[in-house]
PQR file with spaces between the fields and no chain letter, atoms N, CA, C, O and H, PARSE charges and radii, in Angstrom:
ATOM       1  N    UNK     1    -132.464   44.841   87.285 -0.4000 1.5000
ATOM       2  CA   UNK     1    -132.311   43.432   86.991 -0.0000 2.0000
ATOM       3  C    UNK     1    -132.109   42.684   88.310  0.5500 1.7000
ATOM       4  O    UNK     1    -131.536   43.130   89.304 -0.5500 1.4000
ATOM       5  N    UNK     2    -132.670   41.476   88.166 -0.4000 1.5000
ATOM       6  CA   UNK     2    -132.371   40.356   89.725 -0.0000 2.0000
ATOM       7  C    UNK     2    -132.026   39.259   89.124  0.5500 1.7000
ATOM       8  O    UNK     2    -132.343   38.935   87.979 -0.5500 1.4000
ATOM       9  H    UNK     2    -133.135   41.114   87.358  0.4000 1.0000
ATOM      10  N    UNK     3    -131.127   38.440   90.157 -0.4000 1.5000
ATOM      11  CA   UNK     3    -130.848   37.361   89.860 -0.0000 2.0000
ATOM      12  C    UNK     3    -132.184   36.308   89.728  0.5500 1.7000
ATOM      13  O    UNK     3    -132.984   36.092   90.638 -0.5500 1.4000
ATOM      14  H    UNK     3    -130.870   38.703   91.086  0.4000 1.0000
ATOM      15  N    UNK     4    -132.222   35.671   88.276 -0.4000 1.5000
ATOM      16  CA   UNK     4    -133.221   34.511   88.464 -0.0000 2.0000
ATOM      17  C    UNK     4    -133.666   33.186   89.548  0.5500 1.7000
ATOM      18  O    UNK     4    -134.706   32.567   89.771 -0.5500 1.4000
ATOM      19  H    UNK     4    -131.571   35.846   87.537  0.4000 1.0000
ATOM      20  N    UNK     5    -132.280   33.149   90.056 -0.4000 1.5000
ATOM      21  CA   UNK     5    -131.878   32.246   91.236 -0.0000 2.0000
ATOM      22  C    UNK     5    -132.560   32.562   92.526  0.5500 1.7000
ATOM      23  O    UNK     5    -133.346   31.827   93.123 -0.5500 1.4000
ATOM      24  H    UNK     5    -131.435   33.652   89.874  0.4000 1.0000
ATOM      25  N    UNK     6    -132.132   33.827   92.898 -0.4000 1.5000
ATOM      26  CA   UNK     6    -131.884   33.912   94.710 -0.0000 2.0000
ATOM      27  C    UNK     6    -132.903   35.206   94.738  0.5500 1.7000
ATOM      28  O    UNK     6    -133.321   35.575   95.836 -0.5500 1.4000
ATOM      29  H    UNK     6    -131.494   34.425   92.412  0.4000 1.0000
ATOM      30  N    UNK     7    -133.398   36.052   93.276 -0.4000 1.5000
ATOM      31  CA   UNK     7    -133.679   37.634   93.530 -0.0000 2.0000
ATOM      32  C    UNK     7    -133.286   38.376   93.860  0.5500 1.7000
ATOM      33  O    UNK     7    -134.097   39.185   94.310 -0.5500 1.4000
ATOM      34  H    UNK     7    -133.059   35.752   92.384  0.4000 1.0000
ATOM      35  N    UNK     8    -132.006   38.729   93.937 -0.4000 1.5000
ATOM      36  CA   UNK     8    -130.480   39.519   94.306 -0.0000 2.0000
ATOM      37  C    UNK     8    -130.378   40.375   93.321  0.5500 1.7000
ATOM      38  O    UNK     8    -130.444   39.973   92.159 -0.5500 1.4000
ATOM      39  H    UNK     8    -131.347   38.071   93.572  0.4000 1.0000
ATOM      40  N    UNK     9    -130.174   41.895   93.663 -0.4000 1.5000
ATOM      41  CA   UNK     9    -130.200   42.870   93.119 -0.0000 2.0000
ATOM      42  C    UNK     9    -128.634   43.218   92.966  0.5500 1.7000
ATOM      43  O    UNK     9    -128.345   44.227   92.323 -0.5500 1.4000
ATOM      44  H    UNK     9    -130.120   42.222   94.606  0.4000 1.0000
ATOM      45  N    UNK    10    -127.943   42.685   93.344 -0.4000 1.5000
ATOM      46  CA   UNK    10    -126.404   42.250   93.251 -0.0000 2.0000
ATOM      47  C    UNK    10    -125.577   41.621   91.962  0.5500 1.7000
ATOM      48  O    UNK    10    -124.709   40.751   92.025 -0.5500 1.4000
ATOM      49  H    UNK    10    -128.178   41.865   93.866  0.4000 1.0000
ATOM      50  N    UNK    11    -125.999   42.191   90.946 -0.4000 1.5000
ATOM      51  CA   UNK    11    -125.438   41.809   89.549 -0.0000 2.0000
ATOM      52  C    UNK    11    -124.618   42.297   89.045  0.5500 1.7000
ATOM      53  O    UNK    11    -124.340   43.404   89.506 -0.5500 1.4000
ATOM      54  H    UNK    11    -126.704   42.899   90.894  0.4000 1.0000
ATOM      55  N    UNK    12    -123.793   41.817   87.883 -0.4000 1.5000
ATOM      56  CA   UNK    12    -122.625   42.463   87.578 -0.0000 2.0000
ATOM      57  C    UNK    12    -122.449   41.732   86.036  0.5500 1.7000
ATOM      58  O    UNK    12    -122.847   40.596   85.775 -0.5500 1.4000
ATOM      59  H    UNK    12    -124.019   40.918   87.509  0.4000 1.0000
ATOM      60  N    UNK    13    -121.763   42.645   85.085 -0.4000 1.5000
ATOM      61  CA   UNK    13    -121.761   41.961   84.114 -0.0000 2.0000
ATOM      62  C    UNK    13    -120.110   41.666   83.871  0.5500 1.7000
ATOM      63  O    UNK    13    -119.158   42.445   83.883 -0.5500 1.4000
ATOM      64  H    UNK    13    -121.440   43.567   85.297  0.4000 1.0000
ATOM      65  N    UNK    14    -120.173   40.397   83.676 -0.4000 1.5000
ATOM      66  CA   UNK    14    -119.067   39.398   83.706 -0.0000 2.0000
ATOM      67  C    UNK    14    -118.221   39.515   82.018  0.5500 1.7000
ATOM      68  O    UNK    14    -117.025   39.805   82.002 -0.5500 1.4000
ATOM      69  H    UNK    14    -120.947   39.764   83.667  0.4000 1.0000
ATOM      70  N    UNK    15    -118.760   39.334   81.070 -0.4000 1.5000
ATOM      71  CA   UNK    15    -118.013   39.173   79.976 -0.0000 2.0000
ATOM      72  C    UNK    15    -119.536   39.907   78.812  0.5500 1.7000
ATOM      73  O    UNK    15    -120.727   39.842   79.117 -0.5500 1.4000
ATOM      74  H    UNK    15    -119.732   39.098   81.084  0.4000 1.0000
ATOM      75  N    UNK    16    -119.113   40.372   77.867 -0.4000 1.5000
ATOM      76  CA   UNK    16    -119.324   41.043   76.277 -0.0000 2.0000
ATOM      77  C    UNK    16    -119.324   40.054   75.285  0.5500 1.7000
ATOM      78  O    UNK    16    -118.505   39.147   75.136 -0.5500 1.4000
ATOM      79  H    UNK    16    -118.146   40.425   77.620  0.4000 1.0000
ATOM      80  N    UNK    17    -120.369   40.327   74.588 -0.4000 1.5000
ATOM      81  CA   UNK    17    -119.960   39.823   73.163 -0.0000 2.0000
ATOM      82  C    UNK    17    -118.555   40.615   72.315  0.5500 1.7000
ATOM      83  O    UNK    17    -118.579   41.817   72.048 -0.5500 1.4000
ATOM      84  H    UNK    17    -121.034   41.064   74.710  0.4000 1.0000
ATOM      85  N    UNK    18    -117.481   39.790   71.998 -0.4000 1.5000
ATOM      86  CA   UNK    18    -116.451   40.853   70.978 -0.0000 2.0000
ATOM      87  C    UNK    18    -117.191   41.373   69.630  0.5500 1.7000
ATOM      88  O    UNK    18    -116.333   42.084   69.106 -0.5500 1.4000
ATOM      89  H    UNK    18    -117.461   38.814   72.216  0.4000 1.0000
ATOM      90  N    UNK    19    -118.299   41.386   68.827 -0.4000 1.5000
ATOM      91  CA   UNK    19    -118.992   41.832   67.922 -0.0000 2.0000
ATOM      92  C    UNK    19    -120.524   42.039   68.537  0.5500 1.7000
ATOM      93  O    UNK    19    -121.332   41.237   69.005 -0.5500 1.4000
ATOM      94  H    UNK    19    -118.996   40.808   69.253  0.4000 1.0000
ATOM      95  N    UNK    20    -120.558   43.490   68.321 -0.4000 1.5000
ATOM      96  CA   UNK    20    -122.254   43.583   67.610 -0.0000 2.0000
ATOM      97  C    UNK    20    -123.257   43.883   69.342  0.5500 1.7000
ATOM      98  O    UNK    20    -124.476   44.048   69.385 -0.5500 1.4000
ATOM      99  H    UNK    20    -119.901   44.142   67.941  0.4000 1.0000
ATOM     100  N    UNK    21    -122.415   43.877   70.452 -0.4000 1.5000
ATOM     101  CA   UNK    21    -122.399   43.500   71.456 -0.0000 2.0000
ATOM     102  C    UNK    21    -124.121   42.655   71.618  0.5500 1.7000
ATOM     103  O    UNK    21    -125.080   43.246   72.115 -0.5500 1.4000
ATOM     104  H    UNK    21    -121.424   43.742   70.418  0.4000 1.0000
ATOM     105  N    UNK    22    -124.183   41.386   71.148 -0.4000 1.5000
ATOM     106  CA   UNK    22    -124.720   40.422   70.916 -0.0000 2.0000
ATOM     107  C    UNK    22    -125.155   39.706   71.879  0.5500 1.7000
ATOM     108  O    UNK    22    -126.297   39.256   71.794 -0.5500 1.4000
ATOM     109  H    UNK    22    -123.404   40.907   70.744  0.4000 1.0000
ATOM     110  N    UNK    23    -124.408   39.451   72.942 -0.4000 1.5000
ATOM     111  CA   UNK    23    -125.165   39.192   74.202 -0.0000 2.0000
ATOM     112  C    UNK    23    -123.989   39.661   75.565  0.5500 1.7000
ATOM     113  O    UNK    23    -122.893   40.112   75.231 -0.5500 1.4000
ATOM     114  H    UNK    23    -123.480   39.818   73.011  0.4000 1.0000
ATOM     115  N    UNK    24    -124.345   39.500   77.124 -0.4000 1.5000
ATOM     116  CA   UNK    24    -123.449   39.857   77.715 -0.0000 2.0000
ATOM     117  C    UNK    24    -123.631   38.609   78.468  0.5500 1.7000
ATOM     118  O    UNK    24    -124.518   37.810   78.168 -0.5500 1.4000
ATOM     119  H    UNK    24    -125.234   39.133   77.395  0.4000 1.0000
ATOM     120  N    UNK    25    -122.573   38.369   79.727 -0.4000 1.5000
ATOM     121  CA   UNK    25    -122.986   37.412   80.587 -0.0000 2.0000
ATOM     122  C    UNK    25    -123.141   38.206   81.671  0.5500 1.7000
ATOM     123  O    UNK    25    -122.624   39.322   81.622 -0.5500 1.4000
ATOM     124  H    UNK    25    -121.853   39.018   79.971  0.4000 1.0000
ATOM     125  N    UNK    26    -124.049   37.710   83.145 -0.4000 1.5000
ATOM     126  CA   UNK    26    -123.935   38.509   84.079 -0.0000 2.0000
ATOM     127  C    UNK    26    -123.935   37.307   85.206  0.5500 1.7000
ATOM     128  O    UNK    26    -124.409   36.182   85.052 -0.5500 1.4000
ATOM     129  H    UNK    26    -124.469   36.804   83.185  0.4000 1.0000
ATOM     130  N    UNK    27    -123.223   37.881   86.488 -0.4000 1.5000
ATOM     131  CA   UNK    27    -123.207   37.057   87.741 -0.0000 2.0000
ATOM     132  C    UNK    27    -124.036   37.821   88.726  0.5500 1.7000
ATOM     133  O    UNK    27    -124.373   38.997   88.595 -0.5500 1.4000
ATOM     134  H    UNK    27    -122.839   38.795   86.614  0.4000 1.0000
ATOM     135  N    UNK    28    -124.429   36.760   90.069 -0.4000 1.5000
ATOM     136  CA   UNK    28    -125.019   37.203   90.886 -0.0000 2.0000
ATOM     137  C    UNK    28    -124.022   37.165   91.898  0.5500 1.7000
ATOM     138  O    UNK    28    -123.377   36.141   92.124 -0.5500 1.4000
ATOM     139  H    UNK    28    -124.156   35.804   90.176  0.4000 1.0000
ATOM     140  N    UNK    29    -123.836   38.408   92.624 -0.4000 1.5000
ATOM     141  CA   UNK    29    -122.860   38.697   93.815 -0.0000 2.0000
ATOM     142  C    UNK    29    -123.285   37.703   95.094  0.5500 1.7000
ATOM     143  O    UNK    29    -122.460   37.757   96.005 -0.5500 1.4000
ATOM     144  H    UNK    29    -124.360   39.240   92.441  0.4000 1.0000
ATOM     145  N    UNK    30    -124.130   37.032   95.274 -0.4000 1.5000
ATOM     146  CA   UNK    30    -125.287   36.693   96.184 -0.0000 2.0000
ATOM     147  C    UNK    30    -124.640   35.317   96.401  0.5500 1.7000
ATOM     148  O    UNK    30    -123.701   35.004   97.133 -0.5500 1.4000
ATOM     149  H    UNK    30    -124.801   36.988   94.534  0.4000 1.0000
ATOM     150  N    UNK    31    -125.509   34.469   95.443 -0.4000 1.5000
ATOM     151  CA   UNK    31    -125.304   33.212   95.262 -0.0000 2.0000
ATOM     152  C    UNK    31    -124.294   32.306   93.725  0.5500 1.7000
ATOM     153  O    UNK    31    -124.084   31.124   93.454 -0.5500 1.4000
ATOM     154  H    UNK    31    -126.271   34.724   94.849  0.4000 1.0000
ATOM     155  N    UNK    32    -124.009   33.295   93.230 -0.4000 1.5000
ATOM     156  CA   UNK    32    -122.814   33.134   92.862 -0.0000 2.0000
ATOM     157  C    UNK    32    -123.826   32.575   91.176  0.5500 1.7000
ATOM     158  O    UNK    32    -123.158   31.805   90.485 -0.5500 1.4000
ATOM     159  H    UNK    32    -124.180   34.256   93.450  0.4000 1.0000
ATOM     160  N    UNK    33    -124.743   32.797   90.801 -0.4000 1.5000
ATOM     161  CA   UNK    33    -125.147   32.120   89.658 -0.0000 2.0000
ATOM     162  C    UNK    33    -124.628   33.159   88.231  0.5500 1.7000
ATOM     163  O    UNK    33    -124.370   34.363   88.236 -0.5500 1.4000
ATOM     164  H    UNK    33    -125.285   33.422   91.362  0.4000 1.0000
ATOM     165  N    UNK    34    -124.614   32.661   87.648 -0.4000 1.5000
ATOM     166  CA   UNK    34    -124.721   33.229   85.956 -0.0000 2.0000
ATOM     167  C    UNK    34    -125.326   32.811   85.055  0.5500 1.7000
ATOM     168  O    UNK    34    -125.311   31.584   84.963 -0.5500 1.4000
ATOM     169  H    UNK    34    -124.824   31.684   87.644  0.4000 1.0000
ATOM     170  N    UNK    35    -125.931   33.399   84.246 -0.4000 1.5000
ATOM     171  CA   UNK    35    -126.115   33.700   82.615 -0.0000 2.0000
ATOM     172  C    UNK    35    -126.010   34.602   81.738  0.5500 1.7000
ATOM     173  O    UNK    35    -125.762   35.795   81.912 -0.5500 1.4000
ATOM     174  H    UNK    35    -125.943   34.396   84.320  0.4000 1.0000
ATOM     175  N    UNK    36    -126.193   34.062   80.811 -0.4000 1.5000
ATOM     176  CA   UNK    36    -126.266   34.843   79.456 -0.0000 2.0000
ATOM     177  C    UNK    36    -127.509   35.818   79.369  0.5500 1.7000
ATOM     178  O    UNK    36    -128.491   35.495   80.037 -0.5500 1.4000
ATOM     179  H    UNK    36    -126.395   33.093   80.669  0.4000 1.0000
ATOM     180  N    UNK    37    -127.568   36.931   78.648 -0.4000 1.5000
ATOM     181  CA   UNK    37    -128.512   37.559   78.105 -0.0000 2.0000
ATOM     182  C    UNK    37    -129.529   36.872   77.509  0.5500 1.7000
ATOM     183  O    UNK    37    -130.712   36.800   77.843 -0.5500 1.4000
ATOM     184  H    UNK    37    -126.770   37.193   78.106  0.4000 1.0000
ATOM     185  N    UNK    38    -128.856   36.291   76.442 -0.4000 1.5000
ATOM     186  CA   UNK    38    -129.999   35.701   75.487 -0.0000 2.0000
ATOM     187  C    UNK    38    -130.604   34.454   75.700  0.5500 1.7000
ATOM     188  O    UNK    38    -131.281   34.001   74.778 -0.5500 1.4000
ATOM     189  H    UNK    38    -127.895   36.349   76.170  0.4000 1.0000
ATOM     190  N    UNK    39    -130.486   33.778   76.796 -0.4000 1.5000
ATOM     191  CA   UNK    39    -130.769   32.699   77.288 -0.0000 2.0000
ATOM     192  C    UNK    39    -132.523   32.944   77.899  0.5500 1.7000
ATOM     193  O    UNK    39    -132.772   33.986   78.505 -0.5500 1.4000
ATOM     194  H    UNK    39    -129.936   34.146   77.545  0.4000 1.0000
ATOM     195  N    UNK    40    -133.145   32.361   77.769 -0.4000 1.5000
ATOM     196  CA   UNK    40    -134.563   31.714   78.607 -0.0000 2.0000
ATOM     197  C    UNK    40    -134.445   30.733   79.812  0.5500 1.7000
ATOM     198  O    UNK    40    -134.408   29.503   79.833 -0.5500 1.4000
ATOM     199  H    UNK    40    -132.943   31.515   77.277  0.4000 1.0000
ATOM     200  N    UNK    41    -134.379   31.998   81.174 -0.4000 1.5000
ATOM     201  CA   UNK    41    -134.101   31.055   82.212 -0.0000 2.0000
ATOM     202  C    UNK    41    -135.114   30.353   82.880  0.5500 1.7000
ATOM     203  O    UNK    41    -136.060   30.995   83.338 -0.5500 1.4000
ATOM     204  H    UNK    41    -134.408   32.997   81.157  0.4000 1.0000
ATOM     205  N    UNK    42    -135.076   29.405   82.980 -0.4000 1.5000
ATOM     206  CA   UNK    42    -136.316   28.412   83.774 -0.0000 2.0000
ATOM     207  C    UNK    42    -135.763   27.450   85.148  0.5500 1.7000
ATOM     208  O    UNK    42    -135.609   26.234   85.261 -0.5500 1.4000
ATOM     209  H    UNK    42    -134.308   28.884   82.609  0.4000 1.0000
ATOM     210  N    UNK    43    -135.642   28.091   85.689 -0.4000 1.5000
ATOM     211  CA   UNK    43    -135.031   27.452   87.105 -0.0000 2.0000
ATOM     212  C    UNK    43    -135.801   26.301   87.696  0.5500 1.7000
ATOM     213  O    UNK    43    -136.830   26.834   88.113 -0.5500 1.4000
ATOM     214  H    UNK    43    -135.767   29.079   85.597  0.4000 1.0000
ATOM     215  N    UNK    44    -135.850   25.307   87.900 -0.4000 1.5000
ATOM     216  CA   UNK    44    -136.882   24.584   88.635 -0.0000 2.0000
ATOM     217  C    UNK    44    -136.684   25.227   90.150  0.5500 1.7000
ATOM     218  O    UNK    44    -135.739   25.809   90.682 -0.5500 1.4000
ATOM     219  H    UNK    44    -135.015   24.875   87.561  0.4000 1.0000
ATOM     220  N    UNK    45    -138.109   24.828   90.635 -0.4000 1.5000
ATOM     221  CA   UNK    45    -138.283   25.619   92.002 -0.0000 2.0000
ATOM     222  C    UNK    45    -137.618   25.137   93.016  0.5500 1.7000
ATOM     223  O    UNK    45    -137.534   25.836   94.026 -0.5500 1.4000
ATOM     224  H    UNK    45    -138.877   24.355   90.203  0.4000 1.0000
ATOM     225  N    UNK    46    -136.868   23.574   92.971 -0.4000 1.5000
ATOM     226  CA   UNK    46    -136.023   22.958   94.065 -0.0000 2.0000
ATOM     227  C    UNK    46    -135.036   23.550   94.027  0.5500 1.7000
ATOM     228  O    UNK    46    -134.440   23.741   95.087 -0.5500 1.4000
ATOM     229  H    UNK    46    -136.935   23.007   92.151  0.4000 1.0000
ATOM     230  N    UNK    47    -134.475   24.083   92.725 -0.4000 1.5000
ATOM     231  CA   UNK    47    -132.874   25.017   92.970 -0.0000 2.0000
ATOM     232  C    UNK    47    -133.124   26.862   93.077  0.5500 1.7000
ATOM     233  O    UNK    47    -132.278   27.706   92.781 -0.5500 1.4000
ATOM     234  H    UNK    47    -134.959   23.928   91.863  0.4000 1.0000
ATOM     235  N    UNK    48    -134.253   27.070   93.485 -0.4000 1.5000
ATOM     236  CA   UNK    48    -134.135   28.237   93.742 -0.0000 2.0000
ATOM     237  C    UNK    48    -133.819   28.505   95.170  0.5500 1.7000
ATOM     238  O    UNK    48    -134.292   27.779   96.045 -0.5500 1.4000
ATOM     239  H    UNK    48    -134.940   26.385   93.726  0.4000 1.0000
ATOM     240  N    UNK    49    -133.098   29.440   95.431 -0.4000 1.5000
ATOM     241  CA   UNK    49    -132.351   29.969   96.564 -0.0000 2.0000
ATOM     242  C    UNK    49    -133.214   31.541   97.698  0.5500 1.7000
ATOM     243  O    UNK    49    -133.561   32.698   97.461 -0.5500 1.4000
ATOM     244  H    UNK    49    -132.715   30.030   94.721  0.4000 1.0000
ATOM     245  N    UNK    50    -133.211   30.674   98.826 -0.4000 1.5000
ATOM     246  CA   UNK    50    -133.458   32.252   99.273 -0.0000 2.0000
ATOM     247  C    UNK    50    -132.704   32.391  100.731  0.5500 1.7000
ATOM     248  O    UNK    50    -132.038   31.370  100.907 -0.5500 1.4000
ATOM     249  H    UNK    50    -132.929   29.734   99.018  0.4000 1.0000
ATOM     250  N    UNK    51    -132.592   33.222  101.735 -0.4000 1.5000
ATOM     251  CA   UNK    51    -131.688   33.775  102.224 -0.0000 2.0000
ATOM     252  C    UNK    51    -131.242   32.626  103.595  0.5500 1.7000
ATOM     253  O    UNK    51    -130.097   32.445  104.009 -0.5500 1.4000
ATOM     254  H    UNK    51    -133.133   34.051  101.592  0.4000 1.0000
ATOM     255  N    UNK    52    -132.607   31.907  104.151 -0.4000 1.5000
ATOM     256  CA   UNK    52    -132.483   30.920  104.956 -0.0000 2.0000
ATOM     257  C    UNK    52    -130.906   29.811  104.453  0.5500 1.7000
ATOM     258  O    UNK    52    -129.836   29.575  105.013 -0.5500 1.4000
ATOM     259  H    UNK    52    -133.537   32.053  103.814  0.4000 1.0000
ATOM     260  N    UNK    53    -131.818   29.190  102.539 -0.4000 1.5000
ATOM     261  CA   UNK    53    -130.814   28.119  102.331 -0.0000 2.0000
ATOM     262  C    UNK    53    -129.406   28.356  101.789  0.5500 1.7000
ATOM     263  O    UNK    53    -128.589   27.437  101.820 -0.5500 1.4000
ATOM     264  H    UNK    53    -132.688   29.382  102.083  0.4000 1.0000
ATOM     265  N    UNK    54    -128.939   30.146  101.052 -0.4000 1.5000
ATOM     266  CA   UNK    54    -128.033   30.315  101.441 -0.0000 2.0000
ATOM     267  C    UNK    54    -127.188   29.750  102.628  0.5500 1.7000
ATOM     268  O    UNK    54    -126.367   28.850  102.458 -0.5500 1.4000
ATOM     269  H    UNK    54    -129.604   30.893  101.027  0.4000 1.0000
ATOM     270  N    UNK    55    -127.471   30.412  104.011 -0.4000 1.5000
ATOM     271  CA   UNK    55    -126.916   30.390  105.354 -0.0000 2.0000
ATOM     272  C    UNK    55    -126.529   29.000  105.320  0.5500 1.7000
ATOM     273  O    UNK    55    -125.494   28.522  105.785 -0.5500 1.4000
ATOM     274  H    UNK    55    -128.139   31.144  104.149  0.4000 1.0000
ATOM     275  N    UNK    56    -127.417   28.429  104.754 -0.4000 1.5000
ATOM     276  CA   UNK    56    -127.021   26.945  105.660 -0.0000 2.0000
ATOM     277  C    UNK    56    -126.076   26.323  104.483  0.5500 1.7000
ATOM     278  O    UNK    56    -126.018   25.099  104.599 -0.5500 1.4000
ATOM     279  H    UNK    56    -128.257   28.817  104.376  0.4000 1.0000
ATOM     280  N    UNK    57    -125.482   26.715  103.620 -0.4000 1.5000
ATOM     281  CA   UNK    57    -125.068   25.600  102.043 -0.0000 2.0000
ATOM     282  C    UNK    57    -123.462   25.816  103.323  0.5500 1.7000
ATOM     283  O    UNK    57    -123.118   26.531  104.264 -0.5500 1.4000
ATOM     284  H    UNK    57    -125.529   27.710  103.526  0.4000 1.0000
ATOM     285  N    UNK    58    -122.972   24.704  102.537 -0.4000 1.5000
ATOM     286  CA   UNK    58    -121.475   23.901  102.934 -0.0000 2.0000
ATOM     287  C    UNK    58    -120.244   25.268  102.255  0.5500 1.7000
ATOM     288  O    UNK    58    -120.312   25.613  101.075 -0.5500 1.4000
ATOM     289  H    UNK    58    -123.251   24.123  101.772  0.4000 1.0000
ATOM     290  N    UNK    59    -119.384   25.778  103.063 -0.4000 1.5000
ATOM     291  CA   UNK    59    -118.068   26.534  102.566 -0.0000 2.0000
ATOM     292  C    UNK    59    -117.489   25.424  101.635  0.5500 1.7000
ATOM     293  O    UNK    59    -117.625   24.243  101.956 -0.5500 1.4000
ATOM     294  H    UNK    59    -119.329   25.498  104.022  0.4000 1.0000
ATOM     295  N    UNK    60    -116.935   25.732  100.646 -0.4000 1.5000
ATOM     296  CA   UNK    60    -116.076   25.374   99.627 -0.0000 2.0000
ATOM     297  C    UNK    60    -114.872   25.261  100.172  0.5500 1.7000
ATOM     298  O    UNK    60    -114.179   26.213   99.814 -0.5500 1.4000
ATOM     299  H    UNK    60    -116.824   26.691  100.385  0.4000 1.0000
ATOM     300  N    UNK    61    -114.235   24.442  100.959 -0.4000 1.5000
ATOM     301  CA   UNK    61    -112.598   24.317  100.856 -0.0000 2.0000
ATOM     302  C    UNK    61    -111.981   25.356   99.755  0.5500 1.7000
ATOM     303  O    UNK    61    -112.591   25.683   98.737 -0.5500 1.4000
ATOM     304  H    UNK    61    -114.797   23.668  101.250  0.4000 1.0000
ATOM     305  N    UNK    62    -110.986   25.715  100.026 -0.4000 1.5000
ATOM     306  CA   UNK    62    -110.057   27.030   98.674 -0.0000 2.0000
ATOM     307  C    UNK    62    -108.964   25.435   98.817  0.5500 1.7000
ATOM     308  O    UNK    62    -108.790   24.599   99.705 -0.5500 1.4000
ATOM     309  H    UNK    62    -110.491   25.449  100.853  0.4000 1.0000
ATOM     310  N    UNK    63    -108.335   25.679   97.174 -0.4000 1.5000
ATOM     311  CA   UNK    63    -107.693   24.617   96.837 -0.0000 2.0000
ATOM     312  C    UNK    63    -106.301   25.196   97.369  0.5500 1.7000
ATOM     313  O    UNK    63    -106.197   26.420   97.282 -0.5500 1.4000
ATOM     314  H    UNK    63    -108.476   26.357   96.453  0.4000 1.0000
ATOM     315  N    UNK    64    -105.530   24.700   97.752 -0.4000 1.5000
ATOM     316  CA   UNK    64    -103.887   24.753   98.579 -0.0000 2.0000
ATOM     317  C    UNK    64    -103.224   24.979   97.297  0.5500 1.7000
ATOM     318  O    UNK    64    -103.673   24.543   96.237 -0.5500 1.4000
ATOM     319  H    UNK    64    -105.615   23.706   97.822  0.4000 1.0000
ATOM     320  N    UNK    65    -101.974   25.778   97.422 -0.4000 1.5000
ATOM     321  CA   UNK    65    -100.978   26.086   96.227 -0.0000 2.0000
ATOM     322  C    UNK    65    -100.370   24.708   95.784  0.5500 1.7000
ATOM     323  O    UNK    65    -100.483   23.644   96.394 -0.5500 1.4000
ATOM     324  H    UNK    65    -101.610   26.131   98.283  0.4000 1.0000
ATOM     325  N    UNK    66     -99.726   24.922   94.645 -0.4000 1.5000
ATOM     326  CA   UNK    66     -99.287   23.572   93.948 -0.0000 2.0000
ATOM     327  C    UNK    66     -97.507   23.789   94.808  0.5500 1.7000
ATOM     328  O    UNK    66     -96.750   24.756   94.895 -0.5500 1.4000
ATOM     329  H    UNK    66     -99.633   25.786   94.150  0.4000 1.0000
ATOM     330  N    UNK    67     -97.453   22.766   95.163 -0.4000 1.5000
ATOM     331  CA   UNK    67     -96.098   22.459   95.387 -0.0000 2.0000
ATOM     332  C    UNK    67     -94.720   23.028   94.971  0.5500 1.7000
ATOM     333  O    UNK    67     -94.123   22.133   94.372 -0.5500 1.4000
ATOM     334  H    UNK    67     -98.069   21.981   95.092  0.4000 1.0000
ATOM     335  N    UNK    68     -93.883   24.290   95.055 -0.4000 1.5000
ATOM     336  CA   UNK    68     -93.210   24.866   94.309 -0.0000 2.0000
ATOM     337  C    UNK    68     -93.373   25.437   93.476  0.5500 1.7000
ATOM     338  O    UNK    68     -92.353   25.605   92.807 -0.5500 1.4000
ATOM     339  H    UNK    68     -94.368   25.017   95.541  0.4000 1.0000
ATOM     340  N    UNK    69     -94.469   26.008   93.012 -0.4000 1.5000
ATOM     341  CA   UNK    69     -94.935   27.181   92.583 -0.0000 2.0000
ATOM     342  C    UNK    69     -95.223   28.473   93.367  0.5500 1.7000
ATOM     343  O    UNK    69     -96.167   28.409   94.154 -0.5500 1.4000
ATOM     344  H    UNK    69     -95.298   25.872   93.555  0.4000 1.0000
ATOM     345  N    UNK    70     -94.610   29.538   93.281 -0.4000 1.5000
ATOM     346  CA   UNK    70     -94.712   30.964   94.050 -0.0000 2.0000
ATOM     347  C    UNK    70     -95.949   31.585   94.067  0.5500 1.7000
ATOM     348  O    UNK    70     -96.088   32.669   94.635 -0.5500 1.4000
ATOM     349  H    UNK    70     -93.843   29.590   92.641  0.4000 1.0000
């Protein structure tokens, strides 16, 4: 399996159906995308990812602890 996104052989399955195991979800280790099993993915070609526009996307700030919480 590859990610529909980026083509990343870097997958992992994220969550189960609790009955019938009905569908699963899976993530891409890569670029960070997910779906569902049973979904029909159709990516438009402006949001597809490859290793150049990785490199260049913006770091995410990590959010700072809440104020008095441990």
């Amino acid at each position: 399996m590859e990610c529909p996104r980026c083509k990343s052989k870097e997958i992992k399955i994220i969550a189960k159906a609790p009955v019938d195991d009905a569908w699963e979800v899976y993530s891409c280790g890569k670029c960070c995308y997910s779906w569902r099993s049973t979904e029909q993915i159709q990516i438009h070609e402006k949001f597809l990812l490859d290793d150049e526009k990785i490199k260049a996307m913006q770091v995410i700030p990590p959010i700072p602890p809440l104020k008095g919480v441990v």
